[in-house]
C-alpha positions as CSV (number, residue, x, y, z in Angstrom):
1,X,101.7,176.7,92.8
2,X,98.6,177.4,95.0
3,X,99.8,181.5,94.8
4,X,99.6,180.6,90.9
5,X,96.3,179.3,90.8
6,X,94.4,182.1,93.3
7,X,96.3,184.4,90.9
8,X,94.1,183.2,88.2
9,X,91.0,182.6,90.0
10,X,91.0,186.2,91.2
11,X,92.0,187.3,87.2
12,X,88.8,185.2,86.1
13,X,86.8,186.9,89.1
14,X,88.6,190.1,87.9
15,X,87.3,189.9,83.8
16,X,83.6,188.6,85.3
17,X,83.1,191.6,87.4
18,X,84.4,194.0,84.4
19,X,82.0,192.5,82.2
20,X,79.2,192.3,84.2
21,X,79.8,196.3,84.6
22,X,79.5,196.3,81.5
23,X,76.8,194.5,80.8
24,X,74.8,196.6,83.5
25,X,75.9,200.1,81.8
26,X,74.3,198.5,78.5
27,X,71.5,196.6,80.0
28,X,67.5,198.3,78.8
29,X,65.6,199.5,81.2
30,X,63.9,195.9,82.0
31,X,67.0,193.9,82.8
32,X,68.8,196.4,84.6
33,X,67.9,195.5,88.3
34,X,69.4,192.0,87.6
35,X,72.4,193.3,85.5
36,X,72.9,195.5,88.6
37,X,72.7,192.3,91.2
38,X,74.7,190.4,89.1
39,X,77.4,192.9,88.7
40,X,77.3,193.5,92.4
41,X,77.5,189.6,93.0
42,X,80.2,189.7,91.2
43,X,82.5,192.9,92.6
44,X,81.3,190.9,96.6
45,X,83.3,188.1,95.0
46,X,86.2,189.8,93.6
47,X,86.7,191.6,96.9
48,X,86.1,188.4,99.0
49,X,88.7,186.7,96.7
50,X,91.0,190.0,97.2
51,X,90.8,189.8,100.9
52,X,91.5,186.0,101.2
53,X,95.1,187.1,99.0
54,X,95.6,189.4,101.0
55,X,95.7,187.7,104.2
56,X,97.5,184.5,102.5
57,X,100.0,186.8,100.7
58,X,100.7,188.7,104.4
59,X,101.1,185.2,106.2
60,X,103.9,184.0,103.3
61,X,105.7,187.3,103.9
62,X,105.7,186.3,107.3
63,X,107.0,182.7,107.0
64,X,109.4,183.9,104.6
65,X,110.9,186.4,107.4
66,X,111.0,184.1,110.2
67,X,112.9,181.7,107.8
68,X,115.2,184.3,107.1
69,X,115.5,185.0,110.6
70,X,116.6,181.5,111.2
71,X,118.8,181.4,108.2
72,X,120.6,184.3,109.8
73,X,121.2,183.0,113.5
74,X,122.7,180.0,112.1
75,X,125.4,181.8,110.2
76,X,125.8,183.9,112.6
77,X,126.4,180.8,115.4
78,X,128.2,179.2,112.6
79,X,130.6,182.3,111.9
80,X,130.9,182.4,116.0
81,X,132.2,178.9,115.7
82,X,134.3,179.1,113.5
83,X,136.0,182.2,115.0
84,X,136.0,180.4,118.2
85,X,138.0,177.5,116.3
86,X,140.2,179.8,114.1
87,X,141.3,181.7,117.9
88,X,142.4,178.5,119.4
89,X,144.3,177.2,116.2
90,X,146.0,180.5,116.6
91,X,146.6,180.7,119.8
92,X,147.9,177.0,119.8
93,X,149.8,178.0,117.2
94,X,151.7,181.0,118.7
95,X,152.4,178.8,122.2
96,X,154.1,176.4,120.0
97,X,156.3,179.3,118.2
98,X,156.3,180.6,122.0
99,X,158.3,176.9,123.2
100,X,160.2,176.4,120.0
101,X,161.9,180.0,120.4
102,X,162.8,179.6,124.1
103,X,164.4,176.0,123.6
C-alpha cells in the first residue's frame, strides 16, 4: 500500500512540475523569474521524491531476495530430509527382503 501511495505522490509531483514548465514557457516577461523558481521548485521535488523511490524500491528488491533465499534453504533442508528418510525406509526395507529370503 505505501508503494501505492508514493506512486501517486510522485504522479502528482510528476503533473505539477509539467505544468509549471509550462506555465514558465508561457509566462510574460514580468512573471517569468517566479514561473522559472517555481518550476524549478518543483522539478527539486520531483527528483527528491524520485530519489527517495529509488532507494525504497532497491531496499524491497532486497528483502524480497533474502526472503527468497530463505524460502530456498528450507526446501532444500526439507528435500535433504526427506531423502534422508526415504534412504532409510529403503534400506530398512531391503534388510527385511534381505532376512525374509535367507530364512
Amino acid at each position: 500500500m505505501k508503494a501505492k501511495a508514493m506512486l501517486h505522490h510522485r504522479s502528482v509531483l510528476l503533473q505539477r512540475m509539467e505544468s509549471t514548465r509550462k506555465a514558465a514557457d508561457k509566462a510574460p516577461p514580468k512573471k517569468k523569474e517566479s514561473a522559472e523558481a517555481a518550476r524549478e521548485e518543483a522539478q527539486t521535488k520531483f527528483d527528491e521524491m524520485s530519489q527517495v523511490a529509488k532507494r525504497e524500491l532497491t531496499q524491497f528488491h532486497e528483502q524480497r531476495v533474502h526472503a527468497f533465499q530463505d524460502s530456498l534453504i528450507e526446501l532444500a533442508e526439507s528435500q535433504v530430509s526427506a531423502g534422508r528418510e526415504y534412504y532409510a525406509q529403503l534400506a530398512k526395507t531391503l534388510a527385511e527382503l534381505t532376512r525374509l529370503e535367507s530364512s
